[in-house]
Structures are given as structure tokens and as C-alpha cells.
C-alpha positions as CSV (number, residue, x, y, z in Angstrom):
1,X,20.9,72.8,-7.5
2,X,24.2,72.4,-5.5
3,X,25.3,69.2,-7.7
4,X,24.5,71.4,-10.9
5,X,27.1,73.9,-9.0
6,X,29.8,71.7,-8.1
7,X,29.4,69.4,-11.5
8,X,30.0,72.6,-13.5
9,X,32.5,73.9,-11.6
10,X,34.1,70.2,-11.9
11,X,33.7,70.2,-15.7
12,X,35.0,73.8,-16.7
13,X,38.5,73.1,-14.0
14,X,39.2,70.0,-16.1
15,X,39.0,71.5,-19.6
16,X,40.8,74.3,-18.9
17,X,43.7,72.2,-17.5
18,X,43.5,70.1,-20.2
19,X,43.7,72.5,-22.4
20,X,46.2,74.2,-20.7
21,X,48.3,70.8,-20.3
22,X,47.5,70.3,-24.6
23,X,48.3,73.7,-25.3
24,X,52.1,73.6,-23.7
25,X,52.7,69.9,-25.4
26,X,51.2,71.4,-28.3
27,X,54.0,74.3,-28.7
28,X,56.7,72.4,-27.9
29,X,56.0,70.3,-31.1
30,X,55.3,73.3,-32.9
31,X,58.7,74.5,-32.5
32,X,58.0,77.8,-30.6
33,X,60.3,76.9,-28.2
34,X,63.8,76.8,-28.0
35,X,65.6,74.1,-29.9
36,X,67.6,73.2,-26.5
37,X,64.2,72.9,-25.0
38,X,63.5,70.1,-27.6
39,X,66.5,68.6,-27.4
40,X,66.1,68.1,-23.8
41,X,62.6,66.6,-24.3
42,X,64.6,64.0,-27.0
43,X,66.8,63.4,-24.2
44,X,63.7,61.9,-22.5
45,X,62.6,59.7,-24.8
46,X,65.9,57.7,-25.0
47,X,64.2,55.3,-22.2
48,X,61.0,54.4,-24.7
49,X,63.6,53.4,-27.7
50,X,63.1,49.9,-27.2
51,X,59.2,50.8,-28.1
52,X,59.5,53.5,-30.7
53,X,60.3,50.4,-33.1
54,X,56.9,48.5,-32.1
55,X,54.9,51.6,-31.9
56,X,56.9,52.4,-36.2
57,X,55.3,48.5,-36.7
58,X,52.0,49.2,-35.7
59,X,51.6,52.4,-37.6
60,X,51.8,50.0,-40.6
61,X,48.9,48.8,-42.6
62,X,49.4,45.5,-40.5
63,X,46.5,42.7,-41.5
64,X,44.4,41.5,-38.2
65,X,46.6,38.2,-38.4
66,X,49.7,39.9,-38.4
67,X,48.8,42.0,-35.5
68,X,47.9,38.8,-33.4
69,X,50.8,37.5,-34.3
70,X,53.1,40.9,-33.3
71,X,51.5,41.2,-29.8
72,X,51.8,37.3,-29.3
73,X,55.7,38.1,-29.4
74,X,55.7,41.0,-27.7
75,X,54.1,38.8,-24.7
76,X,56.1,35.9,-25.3
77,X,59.4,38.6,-25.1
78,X,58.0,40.2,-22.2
79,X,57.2,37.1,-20.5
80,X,60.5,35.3,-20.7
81,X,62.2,38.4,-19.1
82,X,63.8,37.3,-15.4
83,X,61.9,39.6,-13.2
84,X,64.4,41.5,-10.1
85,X,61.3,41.7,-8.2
86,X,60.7,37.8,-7.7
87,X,63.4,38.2,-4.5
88,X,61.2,39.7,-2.7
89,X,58.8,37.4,-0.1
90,X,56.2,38.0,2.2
91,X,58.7,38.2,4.4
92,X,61.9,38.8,3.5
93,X,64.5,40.1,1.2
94,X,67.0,38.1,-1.1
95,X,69.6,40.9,-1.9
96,X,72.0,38.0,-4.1
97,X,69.0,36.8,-5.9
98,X,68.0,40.3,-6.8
99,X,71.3,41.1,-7.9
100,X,71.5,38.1,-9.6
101,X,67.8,38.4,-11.5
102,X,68.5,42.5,-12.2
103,X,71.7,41.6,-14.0
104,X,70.5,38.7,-16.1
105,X,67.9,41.1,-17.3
106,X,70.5,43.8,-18.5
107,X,72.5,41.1,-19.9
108,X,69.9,39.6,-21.9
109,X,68.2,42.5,-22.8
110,X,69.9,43.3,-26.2
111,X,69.6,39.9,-27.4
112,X,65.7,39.6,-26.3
113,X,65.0,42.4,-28.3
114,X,67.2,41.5,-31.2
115,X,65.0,37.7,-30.8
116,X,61.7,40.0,-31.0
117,X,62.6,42.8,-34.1
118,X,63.5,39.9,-35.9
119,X,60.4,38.0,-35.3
120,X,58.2,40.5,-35.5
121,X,60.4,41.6,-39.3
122,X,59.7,38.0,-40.4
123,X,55.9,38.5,-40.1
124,X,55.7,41.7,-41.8
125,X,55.6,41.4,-46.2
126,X,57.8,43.1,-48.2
127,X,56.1,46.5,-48.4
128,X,55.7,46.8,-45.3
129,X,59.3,46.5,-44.7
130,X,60.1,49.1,-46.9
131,X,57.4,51.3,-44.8
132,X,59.6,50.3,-42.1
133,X,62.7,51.3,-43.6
134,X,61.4,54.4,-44.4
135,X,60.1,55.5,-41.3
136,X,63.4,54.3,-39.4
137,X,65.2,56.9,-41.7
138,X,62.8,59.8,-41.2
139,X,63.3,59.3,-37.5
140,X,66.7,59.4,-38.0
141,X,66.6,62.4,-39.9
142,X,64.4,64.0,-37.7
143,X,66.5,63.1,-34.6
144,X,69.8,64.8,-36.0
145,X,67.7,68.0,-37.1
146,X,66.6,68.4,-33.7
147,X,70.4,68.4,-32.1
148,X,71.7,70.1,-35.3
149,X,68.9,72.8,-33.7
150,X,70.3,71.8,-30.1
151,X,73.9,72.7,-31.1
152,X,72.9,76.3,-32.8
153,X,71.1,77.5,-29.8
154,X,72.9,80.6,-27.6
155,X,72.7,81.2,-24.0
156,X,69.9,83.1,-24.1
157,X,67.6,80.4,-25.6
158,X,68.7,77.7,-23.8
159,X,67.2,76.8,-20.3
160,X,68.1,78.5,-17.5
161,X,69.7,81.3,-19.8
162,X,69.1,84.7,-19.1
């Protein structure tokens, strides 16, 4: 009888956080905040760029071979990436080698990337590029709406206004 109790109680405290988590996402896509709210949340996303472009490829109609062959180069990319955290030992610390390693990464990030998108181009057909295209401008679009909306918003709107 207890485990019935406590089960229950269990269930119903994790849908109605969930729900209440979904429901607070949910309006901030809707647009029933401010717009300075959303263009804080944008603000956030700048970190995932480098993986809104792989998570635009996927959304396409992508063949089972070509979706082996985008997430071999994604693991190839990731792979040949100099890793900061190979200065560390059981032991001991290598603070040059870290800097080193951390530094090579940010160097060679751009050009990784560039390596990857244009692997990962030449595997999609010619369609699918155009998908591509397409999506890449709707971000775009969508991504200056939300700071025109930034821009427009008063005190009052904005966070922290009162």
C-alpha cells in the first residue's frame, strides 16, 4: 500500500514539473514574452552555432548512406581536435602544455569546421543543397526579426524593467 503511496505521489511531482518546465519553454516560443526576453535567450544559443548547421543537415531528407557518411565526419572532425585536457596526469599538472593544447584548438577551430561543412556539402545532392540554402536564409531571417523585436522593446518590457 505504501509503494502505491509514494509511486503516485512520485508520478504526479514529475508531470507537473514537467509540465510546468514545457509550459514556460513553450511561451517563450510562443512569443508571450517580451521580445528582449527572446533576444536574450538568442544570445544563448550563440555557443551551439557551430551545431545549428549539422542539426539544418540532418533535418534533410538525408539517404541512410549519406547519414553514415555525415556522422563519420563529424567523428573524424571531433576526433582530430587537440584536446586541453591531455595535460593533466595522475599526478600532475602541465600548465605550458595546456596552454599550448587550448590554443591550438582555438586556432584551428575555424578551419576544422570549414574542413567539415565542406565535406559534409559535398555528400549532400543538389536538392538537398538548396533545402540547405533555404533553411540557412530562414534562420537568418528569423534571427534579425527577433532583434528587430529586441531593439523595439521599452523599459517596461525588458528584464529587470519596472
Amino acid at each position: 500500500m505504501n509503494k502505491k503511496i509514494i509511486l503516485g505521489l512520485t508520478t504526479a511531482v514529475l508531470l507537473t514539473t514537467s509540465v510546468l518546465a514545457f509550459n514556460s519553454q513553450g511561451q517563450m516560443k510562443q512569443g508571450n514574452n517580451s521580445g528582449c526576453k527572446q533576444g536574450k535567450m538568442m544570445h544563448g544559443q550563440k555557443h551551439r552555432g557551430g551545431f545549428m548547421f549539422m542539426k539544418m543537415v540532418m533535418k534533410l531528407d538525408l539517404s541512410d548512406e549519406q547519414r553514415t557518411k555525415v556522422k563519420a565526419i563529424i567523428k573524424k572532425s571531433m576526433e582530430s581536435m587537440p584536446n586541453p585536457k591531455d595535460a593533466f596526469t595522475d599526478s600532475s599538472f602541465d600548465k605550458k602544455e595546456f596552454i599550448k593544447l587550448a590554443n591550438e584548438r582555438r586556432d584551428a577551430k575555424v578551419e576544422r569546421k570549414a574542413d567539415m561543412i565542406e565535406k559534409v556539402y559535398a555528400v549532400l545532392d543538389a536538392s538537398q543543397k538548396k533545402d540547405l540554402k533555404t533553411m540557412i536564409d530562414m534562420k537568418d531571417i528569423m534571427k534579425k526579426n527577433m532583434m528587430k523585436k529586441g531593439m523595439n522593446c521599452n523599459a517596461k518590457n525588458c528584464n529587470g524593467g519596472r
